[in-house]
C-alpha positions in Angstrom: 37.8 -83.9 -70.3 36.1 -87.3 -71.8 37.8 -90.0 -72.9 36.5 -89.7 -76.3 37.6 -85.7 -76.2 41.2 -87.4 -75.5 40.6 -89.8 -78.3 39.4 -87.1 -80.8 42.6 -84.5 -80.0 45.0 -87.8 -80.3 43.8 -88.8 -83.5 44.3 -85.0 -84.5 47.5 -84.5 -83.4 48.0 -88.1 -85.6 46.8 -85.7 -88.6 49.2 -83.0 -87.8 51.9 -84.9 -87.4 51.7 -87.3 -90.5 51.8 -83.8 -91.9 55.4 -82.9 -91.2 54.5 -79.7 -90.0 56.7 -78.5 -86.6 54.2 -77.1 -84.1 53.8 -76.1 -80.2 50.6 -77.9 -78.7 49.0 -76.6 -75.6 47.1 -78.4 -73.2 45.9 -77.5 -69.1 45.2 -81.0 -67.9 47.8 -83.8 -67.0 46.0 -86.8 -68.8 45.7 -84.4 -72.3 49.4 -83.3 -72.2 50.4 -87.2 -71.2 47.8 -88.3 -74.0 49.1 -85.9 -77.2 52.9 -87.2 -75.9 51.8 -90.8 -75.9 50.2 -89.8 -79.7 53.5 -88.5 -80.7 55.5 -91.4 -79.7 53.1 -94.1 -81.3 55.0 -92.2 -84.6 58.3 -92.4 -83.1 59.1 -88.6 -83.5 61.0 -86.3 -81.1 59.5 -83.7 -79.2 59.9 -82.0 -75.7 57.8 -81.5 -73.0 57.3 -78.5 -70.2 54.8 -78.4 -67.5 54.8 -77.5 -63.8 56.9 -80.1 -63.0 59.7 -79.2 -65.6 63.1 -77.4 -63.8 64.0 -74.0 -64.9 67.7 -75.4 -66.3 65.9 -78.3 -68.2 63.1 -75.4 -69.6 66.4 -73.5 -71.4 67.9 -76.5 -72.7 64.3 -77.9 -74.2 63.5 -74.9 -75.6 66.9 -75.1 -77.3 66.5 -78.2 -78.3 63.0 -77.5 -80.2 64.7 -74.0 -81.5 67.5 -75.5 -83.2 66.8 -79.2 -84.0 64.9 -80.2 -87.2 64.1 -83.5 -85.8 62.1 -82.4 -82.6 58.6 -81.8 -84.3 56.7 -81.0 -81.8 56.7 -78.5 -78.2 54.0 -80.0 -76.2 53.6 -77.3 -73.1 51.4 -76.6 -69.9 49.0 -73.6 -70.7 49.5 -72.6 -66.9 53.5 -73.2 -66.6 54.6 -72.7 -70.2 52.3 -69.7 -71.4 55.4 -66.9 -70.5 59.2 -66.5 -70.9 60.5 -69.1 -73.1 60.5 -68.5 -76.7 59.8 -71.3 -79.8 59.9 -69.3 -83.3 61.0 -72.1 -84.8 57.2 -72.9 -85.0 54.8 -71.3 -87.3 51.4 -73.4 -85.9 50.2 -73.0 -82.3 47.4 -75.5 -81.4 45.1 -75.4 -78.3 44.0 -79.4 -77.0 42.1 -77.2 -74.9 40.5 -74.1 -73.2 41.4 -72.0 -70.9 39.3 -69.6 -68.7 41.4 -66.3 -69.0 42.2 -64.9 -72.6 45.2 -63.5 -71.1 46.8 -66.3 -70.7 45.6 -67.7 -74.0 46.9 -64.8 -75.7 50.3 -64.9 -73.8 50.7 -69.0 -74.7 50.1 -68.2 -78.4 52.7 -65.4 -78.5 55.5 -67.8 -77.6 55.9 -68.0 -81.3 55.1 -64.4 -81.8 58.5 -63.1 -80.9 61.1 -61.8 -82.5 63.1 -63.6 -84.7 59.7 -65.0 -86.0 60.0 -64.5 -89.7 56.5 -66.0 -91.4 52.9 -65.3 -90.0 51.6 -67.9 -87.2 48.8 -69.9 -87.5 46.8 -70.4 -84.4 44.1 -73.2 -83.6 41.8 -73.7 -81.0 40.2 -77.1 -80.7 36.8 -76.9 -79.5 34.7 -80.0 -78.6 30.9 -80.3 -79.4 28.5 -81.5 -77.1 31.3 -80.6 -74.2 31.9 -77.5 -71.6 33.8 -76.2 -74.7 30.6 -75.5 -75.8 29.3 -72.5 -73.0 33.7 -71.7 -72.4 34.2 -70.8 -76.0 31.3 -68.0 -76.2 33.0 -66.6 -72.9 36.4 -66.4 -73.9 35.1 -64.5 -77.0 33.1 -62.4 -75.0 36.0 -61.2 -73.0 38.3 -60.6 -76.1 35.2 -58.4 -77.2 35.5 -56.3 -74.2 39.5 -55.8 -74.3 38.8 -54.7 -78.1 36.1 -52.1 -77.5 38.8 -50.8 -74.4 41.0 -50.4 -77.2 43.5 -53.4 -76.4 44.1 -55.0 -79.6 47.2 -56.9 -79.9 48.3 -54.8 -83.2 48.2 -51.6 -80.5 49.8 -53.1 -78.6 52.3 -54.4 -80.9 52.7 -50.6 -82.1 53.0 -48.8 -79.6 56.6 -47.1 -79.1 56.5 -45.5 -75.4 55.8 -46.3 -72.0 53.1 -43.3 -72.4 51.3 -45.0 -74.7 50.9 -48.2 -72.7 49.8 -45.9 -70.3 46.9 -44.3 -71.8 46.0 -48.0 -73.4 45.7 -49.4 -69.5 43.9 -46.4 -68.5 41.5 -46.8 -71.1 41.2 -50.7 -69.6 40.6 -49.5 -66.4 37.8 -47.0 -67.4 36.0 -49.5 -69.2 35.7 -51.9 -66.9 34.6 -49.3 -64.4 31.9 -48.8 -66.1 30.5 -51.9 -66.6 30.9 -52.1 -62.2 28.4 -49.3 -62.5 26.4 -50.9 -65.2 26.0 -54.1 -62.9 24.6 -52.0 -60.1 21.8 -51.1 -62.3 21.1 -54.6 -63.1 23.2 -57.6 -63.9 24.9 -57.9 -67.0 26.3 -60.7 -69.4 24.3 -64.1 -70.1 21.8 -65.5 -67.6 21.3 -69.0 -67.0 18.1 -70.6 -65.4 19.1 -72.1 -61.9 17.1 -75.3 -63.0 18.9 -75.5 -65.8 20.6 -78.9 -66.0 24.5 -79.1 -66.1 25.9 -79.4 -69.4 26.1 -83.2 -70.3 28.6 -84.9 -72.4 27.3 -86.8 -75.7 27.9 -90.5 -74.7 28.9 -91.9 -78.3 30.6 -89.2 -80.1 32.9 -86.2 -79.4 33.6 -84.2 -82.9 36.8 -81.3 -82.4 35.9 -77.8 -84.1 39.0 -76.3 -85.9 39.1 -72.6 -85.1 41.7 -70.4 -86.5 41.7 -67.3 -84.3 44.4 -65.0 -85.9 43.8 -62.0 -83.9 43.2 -63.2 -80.6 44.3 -60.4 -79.3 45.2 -58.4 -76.6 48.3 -58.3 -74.5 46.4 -58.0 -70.8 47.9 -56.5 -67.8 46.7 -58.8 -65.2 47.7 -56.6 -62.0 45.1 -53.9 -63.6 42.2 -57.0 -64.2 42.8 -57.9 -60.4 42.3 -54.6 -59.2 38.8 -54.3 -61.3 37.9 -57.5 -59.4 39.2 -56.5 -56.4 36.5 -53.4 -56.7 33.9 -55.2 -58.0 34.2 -57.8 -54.9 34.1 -55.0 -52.5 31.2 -53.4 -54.4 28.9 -56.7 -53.9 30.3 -57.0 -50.0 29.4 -53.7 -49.5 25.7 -54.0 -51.3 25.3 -57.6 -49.8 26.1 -56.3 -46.1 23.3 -52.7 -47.1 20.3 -56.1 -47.3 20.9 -57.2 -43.6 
């Protein structure tokens, strides 16, 4: 993360809140989530804050806090440490500082204002900055929300479905699919390749411009245990064909 990334998202969050609008703001990294908090307080507003560092007892009574107090504008939380169990409805805009690697947990920190008691649709936002790793991460995460839709795993199925059998049949159909694509990748790789000469990605020294992207389906309530296990065979898979070479 650039400085002038930091500087752009600040001087966002400065738009947002001039706006009056209440909203939960994710970020991963420890100079972002200390930068949007600094941004906040250079307006003199309330807000709360929960990362790694933030006790279980004091998680409850911030989260109350936001919930039920007018004057707290703004939730700013830890992607990692604040994407499960704790619920802010009292939001209706959920904005991403940054990206994260896994869609799952994307789609898990987003739904802390789809829960119930939510009464009015939720507008999501992922900030995206050009000329930055943003640029390669973004087309990725897409990529695997493709995947978990043509499994089936949308969040509205998920959403509607009414019995444990159901779930069921919707992580079988997860595990299937990504079964076959180990059996694709033994006849040949699959998924963007990328020269090995290829210079790193470089940072644009004199400008850093955020994309706006509202995602409103961004789907797709994951079951991690059955992703690991996927893994877990495809690692054993390459062992195995990597050891058949020597």
């Amino acid at each position: 993360m650039s400085l002038i990334s930091l500087h752009s998202i600040r001087d966002y969050i400065h738009d947002l809140l001039d706006s009056g609008r209440k909203f939960i703001c994710f970020a991963h990294h420890h100079i972002v989530l200390d930068g949007i908090c600094e941004a906040i307080e250079e307006r003199n507003l309330s807000y709360i804050r929960i990362d790694g560092s933030t006790p279980s007892e004091v998680r409850k009574q911030h989260c109350d806090l936001f919930q039920y107090n007018d004057e707290v504008m703004v939730a700013v939380l830890s992607i990692t440490a604040a994407n499960s169990g704790i619920t802010l409805t009292s939001a209706h805009l959920v904005v991403f500082a940054e990206l994260f690697w896994n869609p799952g947990i994307l789609t898990q920190a987003e739904d802390r204002a789809h829960r119930l008691g939510q009464q009015d649709s939720v507008l999501v936002r992922y900030l995206v900055a050009r000329g930055t790793a943003d640029d390669h991460l973004w087309p990725l995460i897409q990529a695997k929300l493709d995947v978990l839709n043509k499994a089936g795993l949308s969040k509205d199925n998920f959403l509607n479905s009414h019995s444990t059998e159901m779930k069921s049949r919707q992580q079988s159909s997860l595990v299937d699919f990504f079964e076959e694509l180990i059996e694709d990748e033994e006849n040949g790789p699959i998924g963007p390749k990328f020269e090995t000469n290829q210079p790193a990605p470089r940072e644009e020294d004199n400008s850093a411009e955020l994309w706006e992207i509202d995602e409103e389906d961004l789907l797709a309530k994951i079951d991690l245990e059955q992703i690991e296990q996927i893994e877990s065979k495809r690692r054993r898979m390459n062992e195995s064909s990597t050891q058949k070479h020597f």
